[in-house]
C-alpha positions as a printed Julia matrix, in Angstrom:
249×3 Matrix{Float64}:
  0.0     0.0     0.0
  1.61    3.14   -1.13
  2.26    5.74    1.55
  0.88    9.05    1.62
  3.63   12.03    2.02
  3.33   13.85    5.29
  3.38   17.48    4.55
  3.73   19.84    7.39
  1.01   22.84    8.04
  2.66   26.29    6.09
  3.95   28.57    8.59
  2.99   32.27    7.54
  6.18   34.45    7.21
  6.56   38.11    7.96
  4.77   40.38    6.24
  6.61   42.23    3.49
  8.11   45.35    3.53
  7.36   47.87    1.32
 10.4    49.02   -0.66
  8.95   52.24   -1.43
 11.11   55.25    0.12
  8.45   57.22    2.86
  8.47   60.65    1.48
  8.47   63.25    4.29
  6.06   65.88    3.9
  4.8    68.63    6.03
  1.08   69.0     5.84
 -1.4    72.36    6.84
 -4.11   71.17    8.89
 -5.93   73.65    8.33
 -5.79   73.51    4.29
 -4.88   69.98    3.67
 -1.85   71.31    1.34
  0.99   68.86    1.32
  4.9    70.33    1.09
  6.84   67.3    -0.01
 10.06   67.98    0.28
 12.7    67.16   -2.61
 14.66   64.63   -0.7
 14.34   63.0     2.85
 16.49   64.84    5.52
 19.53   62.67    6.38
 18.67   63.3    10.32
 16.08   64.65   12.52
 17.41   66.15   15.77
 14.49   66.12   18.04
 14.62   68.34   21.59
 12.69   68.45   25.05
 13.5    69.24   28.11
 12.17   70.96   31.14
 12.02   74.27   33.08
 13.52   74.83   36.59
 13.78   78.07   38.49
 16.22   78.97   40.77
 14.97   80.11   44.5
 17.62   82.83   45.54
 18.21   82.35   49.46
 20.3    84.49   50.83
 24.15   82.75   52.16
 23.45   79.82   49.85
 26.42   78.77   47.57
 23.95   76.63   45.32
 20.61   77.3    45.55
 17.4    75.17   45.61
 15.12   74.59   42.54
 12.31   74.66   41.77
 10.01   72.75   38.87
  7.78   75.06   36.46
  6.98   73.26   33.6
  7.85   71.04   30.56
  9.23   72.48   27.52
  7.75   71.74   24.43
  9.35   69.41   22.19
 11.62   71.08   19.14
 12.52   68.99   15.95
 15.25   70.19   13.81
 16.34   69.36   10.36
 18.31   69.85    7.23
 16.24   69.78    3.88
 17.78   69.64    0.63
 16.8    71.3    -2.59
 18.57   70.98   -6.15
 16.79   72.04   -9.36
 19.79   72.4   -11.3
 18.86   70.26  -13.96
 15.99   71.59  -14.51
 16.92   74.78  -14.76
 14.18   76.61  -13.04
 14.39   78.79   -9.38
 14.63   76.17   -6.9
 12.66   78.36   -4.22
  9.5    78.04   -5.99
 10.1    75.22   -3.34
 12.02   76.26   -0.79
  9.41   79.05   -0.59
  5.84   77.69    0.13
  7.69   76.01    3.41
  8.8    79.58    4.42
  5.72   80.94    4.14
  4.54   78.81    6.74
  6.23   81.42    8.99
  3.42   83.87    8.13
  0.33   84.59   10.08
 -3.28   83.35    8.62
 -5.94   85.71    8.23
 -8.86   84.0    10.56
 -6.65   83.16   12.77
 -4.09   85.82   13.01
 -1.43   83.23   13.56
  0.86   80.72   11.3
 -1.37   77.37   10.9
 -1.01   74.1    12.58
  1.24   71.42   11.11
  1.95   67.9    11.08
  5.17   66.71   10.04
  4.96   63.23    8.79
  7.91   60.57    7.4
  6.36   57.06    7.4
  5.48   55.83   10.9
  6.65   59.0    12.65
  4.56   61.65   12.97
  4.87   65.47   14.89
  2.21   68.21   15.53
  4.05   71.43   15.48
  4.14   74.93   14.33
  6.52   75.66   12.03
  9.09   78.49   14.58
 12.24   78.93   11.91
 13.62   78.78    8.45
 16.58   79.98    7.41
 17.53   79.22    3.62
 21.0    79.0     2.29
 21.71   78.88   -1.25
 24.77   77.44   -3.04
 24.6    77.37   -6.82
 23.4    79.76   -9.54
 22.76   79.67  -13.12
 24.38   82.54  -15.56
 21.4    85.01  -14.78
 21.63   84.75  -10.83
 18.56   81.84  -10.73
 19.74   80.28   -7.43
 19.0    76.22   -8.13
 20.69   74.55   -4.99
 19.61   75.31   -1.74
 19.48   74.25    2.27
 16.71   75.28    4.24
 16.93   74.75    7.92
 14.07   74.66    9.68
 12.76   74.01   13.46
  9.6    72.89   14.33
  8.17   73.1    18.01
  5.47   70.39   19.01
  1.85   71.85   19.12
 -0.39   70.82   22.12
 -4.32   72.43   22.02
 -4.62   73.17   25.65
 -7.67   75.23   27.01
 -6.53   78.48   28.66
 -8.52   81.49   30.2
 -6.63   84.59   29.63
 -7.58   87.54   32.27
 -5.66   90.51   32.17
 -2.7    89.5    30.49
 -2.63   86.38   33.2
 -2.82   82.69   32.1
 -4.8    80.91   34.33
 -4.83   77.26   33.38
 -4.52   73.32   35.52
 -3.71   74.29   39.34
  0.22   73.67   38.26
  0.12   77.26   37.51
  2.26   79.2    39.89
  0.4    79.83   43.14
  3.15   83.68   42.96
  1.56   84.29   39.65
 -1.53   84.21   41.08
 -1.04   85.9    44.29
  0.99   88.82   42.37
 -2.26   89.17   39.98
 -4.22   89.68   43.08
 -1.92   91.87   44.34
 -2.42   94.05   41.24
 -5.65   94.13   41.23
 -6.27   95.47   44.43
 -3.79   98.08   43.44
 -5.91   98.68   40.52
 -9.11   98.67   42.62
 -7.79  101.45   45.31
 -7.63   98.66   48.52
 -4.65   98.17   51.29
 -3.0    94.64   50.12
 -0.42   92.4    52.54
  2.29   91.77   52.36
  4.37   88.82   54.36
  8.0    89.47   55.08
 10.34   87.38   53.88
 14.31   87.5    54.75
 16.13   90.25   52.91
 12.97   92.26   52.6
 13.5    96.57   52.47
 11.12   99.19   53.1
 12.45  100.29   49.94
 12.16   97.31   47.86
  8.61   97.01   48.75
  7.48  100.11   47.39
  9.38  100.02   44.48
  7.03   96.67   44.21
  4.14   97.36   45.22
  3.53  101.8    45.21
  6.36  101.83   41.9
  8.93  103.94   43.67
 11.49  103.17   46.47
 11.55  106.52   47.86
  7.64  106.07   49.09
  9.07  103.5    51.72
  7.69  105.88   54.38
  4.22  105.39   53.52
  4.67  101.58   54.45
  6.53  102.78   57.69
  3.95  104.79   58.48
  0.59  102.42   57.49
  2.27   99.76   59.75
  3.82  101.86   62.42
  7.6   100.75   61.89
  9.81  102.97   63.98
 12.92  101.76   62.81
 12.75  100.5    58.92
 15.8    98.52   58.82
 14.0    96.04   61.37
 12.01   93.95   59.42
 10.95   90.63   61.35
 10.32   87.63   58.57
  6.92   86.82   58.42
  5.5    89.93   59.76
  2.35   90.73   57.78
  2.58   94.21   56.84
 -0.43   96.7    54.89
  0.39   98.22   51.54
 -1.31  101.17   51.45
 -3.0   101.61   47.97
 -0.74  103.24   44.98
 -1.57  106.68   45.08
 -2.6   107.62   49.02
 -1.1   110.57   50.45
 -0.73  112.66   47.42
  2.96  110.66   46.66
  4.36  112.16   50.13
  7.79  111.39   50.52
């Protein structure tokens, strides 16, 4: 009885890759117009980081920090343009990617991108360009040219702006906040406090607070401080309102 060949089950192998070349292009969100660029960048040189700020305390050699915020992510590149054979003015593509720079009519800012080179993908405004040519024909055409440009990551984020003031998540600076208050009870024509800190001046304060040093006295005089060079830390102490006593000095 002839035997019947044992064939074993066909294993699926990898999916193929593509050998198409991912163009890069940088894409308007708000139009839909594509930028292809003429070749892919040899390297992208993406950035982030974050903010710190430095809490001066007086007699410290190094002092503490303090966290503020992220920084938005930057990504920087080379792009390459050559229309030498053709013979025509090579920033008739160089320049629709500089004009990115400029400020849209509804929106009275430059639009929203998204740069995109296969898989990778980055939502960003577009913050500079700087071109560079390096070859000319006869009549001056410039056909060569490297245009650097960096693009800084776009997050929408929902922000009330009061006064000049971004109020935003609770991560906002509880200073910030308390130095808006403190101007607007400036504004408003009411006494504000203020809580000493070390290193504090009579002086300093009303350069703050009344916008000129010399009107230290009216401090001195709202909180009855005999001797002004005596300032205990965490004494509260009244601001008189900007403006009361007619700028005595």
């Amino acid at each position: 009885m002839p035997s019947t060949p044992f064939r074993l089950p066909a294993v699926p192998g990898p999916a193929p890759v593509s050998a198409a070349l991912a163009k890069a292009e940088i894409i308007d969100t708000a139009s839909g117009e594509s930028f292809s660029v003429m070749f892919n960048p040899e390297e992208l040189k993406l950035d982030q980081g974050n903010s710190f700020a430095e809490i001066g305390i007086p007699g410290l050699n190094t002092p503490p920090v303090q966290y503020v915020r992220g920084r938005a992510r930057t990504l920087s590149m080379e792009l390459f343009f050559d229309t030498y054979e053709a013979g025509t003015d090579v920033r008739a593509y160089t320049g629709p990617i500089v004009r990115l720079l400029d400020k849209q009519p509804r929106t009275q800012g430059p639009p929203i991108l998204l740069f995109s080179l296969g898989g990778f993908q980055f939502r960003c405004v577009l913050v500079d360009a700087g071109q560079r040519f390096t070859m000319f024909l006869r009549n001056g055409t410039p056909v060569r040219s490297s245009l650097s440009v960096r693009l800084q990551e776009y997050v929408p984020t929902d922000i009330d702006v009061r006064r000049g003031v971004f109020f935003a998540s609770p991560t906002v600076s509880g200073i910030a906040n308390r130095a808006t208050e403190t101007a607007r009870s400036a504004m408003a024509g009411s006494p504000s406090v203020h809580v000493v800190v070390r290193g504090d001046t009579l002086s300093g304060l009303a350069g703050i607070y009344l916008g000129d040093p010399a009107l230290w006295r009216e401090i001195a005089d709202a909180n009855r401080i005999a001797d002004p060079l005596d300032l205990v830390p965490d004494t509260r102490l009244v601001i008189p309102p900007k403006g009361r006593g007619g700028g005595r000095r």
